[in-house]
BAVO-248537 format. One record per atom (N, C-alpha, C, O): residue number from 0; atom name; x, y, z. Coordinates in steps of 0.1 Angstrom, whole numbers. Example, Ala and Ser with C-alpha at 12.3 -4.5 7.8 and 13.67 -1.06 7.14 Angstrom:
<recs>
- resi, name, east, north, up
- 0, N, 132, -57, 78
- 0, CA, 123, -45, 78
- 0, C, 132, -33, 78
- 0, O, 142, -33, 85
- 1, N, 128, -22, 71
- 1, CA, 137, -11, 71
- 1, C, 129, 0, 79
- 1, O, 134, 11, 80
</recs>
This chain:
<recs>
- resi, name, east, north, up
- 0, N, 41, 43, 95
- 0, CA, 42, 31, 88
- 0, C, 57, 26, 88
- 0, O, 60, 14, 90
- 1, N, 64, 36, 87
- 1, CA, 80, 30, 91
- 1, C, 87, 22, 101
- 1, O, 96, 15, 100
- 2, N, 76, 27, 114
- 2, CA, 78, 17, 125
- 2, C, 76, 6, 123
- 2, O, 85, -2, 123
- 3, N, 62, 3, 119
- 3, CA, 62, -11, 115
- 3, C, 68, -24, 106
- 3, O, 69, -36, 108
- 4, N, 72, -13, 96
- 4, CA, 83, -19, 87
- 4, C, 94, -25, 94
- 4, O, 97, -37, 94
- 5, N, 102, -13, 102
- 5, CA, 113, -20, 108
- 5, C, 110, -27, 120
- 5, O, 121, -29, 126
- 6, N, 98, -34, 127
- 6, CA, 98, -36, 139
- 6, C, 88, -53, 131
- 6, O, 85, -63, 138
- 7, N, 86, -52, 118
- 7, CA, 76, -64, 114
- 7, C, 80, -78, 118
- 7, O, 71, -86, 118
- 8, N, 92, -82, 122
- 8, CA, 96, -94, 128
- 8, C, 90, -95, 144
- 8, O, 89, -105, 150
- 9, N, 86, -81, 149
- 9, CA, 84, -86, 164
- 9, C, 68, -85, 165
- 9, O, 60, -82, 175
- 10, N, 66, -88, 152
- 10, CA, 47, -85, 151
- 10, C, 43, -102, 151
- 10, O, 49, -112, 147
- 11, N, 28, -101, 159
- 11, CA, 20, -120, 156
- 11, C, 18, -118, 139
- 11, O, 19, -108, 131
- 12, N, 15, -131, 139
- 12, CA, 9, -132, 119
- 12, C, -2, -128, 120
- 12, O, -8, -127, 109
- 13, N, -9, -125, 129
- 13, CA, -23, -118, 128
- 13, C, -16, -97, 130
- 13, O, -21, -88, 123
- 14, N, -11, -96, 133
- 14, CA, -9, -80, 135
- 14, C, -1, -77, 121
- 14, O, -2, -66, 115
- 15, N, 5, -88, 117
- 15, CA, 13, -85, 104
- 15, C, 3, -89, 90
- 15, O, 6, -84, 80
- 16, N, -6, -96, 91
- 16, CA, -16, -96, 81
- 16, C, -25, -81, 80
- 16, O, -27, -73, 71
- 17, N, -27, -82, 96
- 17, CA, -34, -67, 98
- 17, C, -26, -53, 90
- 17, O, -34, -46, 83
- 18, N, -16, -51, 91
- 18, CA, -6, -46, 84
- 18, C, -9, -44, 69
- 18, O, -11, -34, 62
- 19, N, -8, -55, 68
- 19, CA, -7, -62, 48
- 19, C, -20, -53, 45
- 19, O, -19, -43, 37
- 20, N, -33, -58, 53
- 20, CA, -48, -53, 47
- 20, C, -47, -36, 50
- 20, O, -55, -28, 44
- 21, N, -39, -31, 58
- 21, CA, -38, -12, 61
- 21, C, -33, -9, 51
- 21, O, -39, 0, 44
- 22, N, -18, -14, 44
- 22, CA, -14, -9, 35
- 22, C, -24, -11, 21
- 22, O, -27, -1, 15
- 23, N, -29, -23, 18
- 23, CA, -35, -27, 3
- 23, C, -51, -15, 6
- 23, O, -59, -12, -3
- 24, N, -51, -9, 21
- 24, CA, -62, 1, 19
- 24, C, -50, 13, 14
- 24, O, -46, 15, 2
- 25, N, -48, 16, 20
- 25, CA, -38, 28, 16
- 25, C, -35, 26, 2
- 25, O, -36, 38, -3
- 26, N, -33, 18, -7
- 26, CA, -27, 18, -16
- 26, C, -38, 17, -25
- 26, O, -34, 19, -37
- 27, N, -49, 15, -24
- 27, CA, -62, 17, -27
- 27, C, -70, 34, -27
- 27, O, -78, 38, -35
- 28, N, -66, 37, -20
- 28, CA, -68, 55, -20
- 28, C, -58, 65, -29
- 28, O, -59, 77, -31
- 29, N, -50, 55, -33
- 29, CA, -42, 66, -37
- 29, C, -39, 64, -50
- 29, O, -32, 71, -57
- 30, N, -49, 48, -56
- 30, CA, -49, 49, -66
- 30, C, -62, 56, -69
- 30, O, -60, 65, -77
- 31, N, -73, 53, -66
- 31, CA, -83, 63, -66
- 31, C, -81, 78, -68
- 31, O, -84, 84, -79
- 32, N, -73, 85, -54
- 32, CA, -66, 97, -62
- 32, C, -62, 101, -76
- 32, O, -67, 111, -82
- 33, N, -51, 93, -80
- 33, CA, -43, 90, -89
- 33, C, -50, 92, -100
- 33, O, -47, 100, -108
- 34, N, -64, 81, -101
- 34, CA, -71, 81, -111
- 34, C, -84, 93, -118
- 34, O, -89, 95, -129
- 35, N, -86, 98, -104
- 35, CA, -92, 113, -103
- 35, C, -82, 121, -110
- 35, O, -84, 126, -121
- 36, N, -75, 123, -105
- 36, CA, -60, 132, -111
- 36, C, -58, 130, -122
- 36, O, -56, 140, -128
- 37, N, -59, 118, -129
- 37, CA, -56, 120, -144
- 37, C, -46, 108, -151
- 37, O, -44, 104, -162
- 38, N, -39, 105, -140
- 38, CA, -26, 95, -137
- 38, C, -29, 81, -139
- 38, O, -27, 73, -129
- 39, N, -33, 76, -148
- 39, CA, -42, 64, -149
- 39, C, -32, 54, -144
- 39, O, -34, 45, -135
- 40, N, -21, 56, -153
- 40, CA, -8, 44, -155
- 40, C, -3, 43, -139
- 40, O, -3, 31, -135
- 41, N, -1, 51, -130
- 41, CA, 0, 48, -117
- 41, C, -10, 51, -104
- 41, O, -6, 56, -93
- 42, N, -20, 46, -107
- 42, CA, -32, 43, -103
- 42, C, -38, 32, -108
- 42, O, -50, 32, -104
- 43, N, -35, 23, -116
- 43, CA, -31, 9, -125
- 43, C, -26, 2, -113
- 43, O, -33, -5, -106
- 44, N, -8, 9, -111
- 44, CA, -1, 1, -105
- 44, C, -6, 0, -92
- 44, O, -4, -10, -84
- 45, N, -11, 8, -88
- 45, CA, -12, 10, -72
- 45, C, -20, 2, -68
- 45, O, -18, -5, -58
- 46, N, -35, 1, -79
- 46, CA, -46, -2, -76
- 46, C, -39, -25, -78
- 46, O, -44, -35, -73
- 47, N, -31, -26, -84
- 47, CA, -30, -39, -89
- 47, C, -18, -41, -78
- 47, O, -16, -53, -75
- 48, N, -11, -34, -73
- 48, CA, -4, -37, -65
- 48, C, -12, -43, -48
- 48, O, -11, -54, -42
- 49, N, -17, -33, -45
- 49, CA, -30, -34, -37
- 49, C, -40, -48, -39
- 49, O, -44, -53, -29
- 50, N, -42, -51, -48
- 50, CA, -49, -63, -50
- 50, C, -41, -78, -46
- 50, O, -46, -89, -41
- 51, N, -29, -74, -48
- 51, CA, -15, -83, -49
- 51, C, -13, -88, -34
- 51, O, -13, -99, -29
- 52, N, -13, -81, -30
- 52, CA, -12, -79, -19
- 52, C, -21, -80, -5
- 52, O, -16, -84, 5
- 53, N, -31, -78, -4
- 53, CA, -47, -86, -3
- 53, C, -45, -98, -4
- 53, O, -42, -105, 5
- 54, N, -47, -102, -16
- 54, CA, -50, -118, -20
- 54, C, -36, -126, -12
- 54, O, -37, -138, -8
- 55, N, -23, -118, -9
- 55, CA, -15, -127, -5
- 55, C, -8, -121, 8
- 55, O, 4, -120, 10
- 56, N, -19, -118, 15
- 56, CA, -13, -110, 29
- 56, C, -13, -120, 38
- 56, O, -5, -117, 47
- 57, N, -20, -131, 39
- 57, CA, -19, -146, 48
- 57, C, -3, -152, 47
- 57, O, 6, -153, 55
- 58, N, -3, -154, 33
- 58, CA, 12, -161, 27
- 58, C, 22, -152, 39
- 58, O, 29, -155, 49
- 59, N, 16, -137, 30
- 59, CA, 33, -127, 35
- 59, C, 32, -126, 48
- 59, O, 42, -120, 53
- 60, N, 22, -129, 57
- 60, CA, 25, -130, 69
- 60, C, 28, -138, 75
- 60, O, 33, -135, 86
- 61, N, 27, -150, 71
- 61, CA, 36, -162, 77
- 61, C, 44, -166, 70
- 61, O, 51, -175, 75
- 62, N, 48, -162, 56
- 62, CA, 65, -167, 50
- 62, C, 73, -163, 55
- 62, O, 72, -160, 67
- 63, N, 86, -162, 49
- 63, CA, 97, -151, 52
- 63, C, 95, -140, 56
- 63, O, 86, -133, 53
- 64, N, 104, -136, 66
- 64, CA, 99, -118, 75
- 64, C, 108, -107, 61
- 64, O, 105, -95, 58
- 65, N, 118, -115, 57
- 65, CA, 131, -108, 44
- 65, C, 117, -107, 35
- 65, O, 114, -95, 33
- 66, N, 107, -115, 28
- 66, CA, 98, -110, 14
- 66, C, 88, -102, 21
- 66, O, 81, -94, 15
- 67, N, 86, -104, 36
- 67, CA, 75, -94, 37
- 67, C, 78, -78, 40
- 67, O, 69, -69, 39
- 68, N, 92, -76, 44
- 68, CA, 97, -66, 47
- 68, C, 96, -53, 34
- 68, O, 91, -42, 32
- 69, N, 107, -70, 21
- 69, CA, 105, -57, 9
- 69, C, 96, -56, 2
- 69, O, 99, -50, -8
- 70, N, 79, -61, 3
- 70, CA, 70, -62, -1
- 70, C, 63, -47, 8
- 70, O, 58, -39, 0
- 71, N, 63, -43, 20
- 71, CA, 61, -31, 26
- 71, C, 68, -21, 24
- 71, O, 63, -10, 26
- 72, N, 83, -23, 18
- 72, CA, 90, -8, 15
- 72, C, 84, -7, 3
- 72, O, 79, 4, 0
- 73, N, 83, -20, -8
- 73, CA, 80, -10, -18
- 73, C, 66, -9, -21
- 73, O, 63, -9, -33
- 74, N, 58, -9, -13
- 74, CA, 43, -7, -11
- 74, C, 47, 8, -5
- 74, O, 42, 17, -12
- 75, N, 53, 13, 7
- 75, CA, 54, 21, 10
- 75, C, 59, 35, 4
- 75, O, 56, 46, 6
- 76, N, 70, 30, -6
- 76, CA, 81, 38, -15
- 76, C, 68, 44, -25
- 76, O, 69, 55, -30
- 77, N, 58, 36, -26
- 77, CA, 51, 39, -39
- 77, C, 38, 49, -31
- 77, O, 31, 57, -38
- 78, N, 36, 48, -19
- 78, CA, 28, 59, -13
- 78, C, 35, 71, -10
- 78, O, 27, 80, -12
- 79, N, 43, 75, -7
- 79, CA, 56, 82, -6
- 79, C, 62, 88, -21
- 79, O, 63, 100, -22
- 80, N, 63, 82, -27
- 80, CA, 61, 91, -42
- 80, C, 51, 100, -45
- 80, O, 52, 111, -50
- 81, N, 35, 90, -39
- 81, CA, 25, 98, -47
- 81, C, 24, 108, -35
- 81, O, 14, 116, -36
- 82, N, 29, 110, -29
- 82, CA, 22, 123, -18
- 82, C, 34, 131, -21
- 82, O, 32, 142, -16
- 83, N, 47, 129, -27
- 83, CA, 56, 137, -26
- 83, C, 53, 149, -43
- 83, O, 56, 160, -48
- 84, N, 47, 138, -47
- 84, CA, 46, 143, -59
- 84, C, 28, 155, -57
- 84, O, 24, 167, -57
- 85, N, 25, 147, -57
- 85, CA, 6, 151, -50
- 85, C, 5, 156, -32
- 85, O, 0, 148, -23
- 86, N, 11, 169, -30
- 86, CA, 13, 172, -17
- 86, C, -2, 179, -10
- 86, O, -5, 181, 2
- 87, N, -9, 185, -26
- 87, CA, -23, 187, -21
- 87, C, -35, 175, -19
- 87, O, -36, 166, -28
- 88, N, -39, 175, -12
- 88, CA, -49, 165, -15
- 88, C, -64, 169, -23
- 88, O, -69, 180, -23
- 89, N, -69, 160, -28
- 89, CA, -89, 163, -36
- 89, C, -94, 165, -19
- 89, O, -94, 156, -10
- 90, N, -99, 176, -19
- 90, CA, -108, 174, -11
- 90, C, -126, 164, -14
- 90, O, -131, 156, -6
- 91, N, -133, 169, -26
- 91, CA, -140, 158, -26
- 91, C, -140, 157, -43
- 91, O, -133, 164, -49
- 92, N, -146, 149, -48
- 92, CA, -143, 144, -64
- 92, C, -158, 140, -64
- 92, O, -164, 136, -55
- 93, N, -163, 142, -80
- 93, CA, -172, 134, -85
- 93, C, -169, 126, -97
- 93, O, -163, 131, -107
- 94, N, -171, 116, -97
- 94, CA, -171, 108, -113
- 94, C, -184, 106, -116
- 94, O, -193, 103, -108
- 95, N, -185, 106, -133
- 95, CA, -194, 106, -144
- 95, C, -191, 97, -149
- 95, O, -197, 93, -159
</recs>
C-alpha cells in the first residue's frame, strides 16, 4: 500500500478511485475485527472513516493529489496501528 501512496500522482482517476474503494475495504475489516475484539471506540472510527471515504473517493480522486495523499496515510496509519497492536488475527468469529 505504500507504493501506491507514494507513486498516487502517477495513477489515472480511475486507478486512484480504485485505491480509495481497496482502502475503505480494508478499513472495513478491521473495523469488523476491532468490533469482534471488543474495541468498539476504534472500530467506530475505522468503520466511519471507511464510509468517509467511499462516499468521497470520486472527489479525492480528482481534487488535489496533496488531500488525497494525506487522506491515504492516515487511512493507512490507522491499519498499521491496528495490526501492530492486533498481530494475531480471529481466525473465524460468530456474532449473536
Amino acid at each position: 500500500m505504500e507504493e501506491k501512496i507514494k507513486n498516487i500522482g502517477d495513477l489515472s482517476i480511475d486507478e486512484r478511485e480504485e485505491v480509495f474503494v481497496d482502502l475503505a475495504a480494508a478499513l472495513e475489516g478491521t473495523a469488523r475485527e476491532a468490533f469482534v475484539e471488543g474495541n468498539r471506540h476504534f472500530a467506530a472510527l475505522s468503520a466511519n472513516m471507511a464510509q468517509a471515504i467511499l462516499f468521497n473517493a470520486d472527489d479525492l480522486a480528482r481534487d488535489e493529489i496533496k488531500n488525497a495523499e494525506r487522506v491515504l496515510q492516515q487511512a493507512a496509519a490507522m491499519i498499521s496501528q491496528f495490526n501492530a497492536t492486533h498481530p494475531y488475527r480471529i481466525v473465524s468469529h460468530a456474532m449473536h
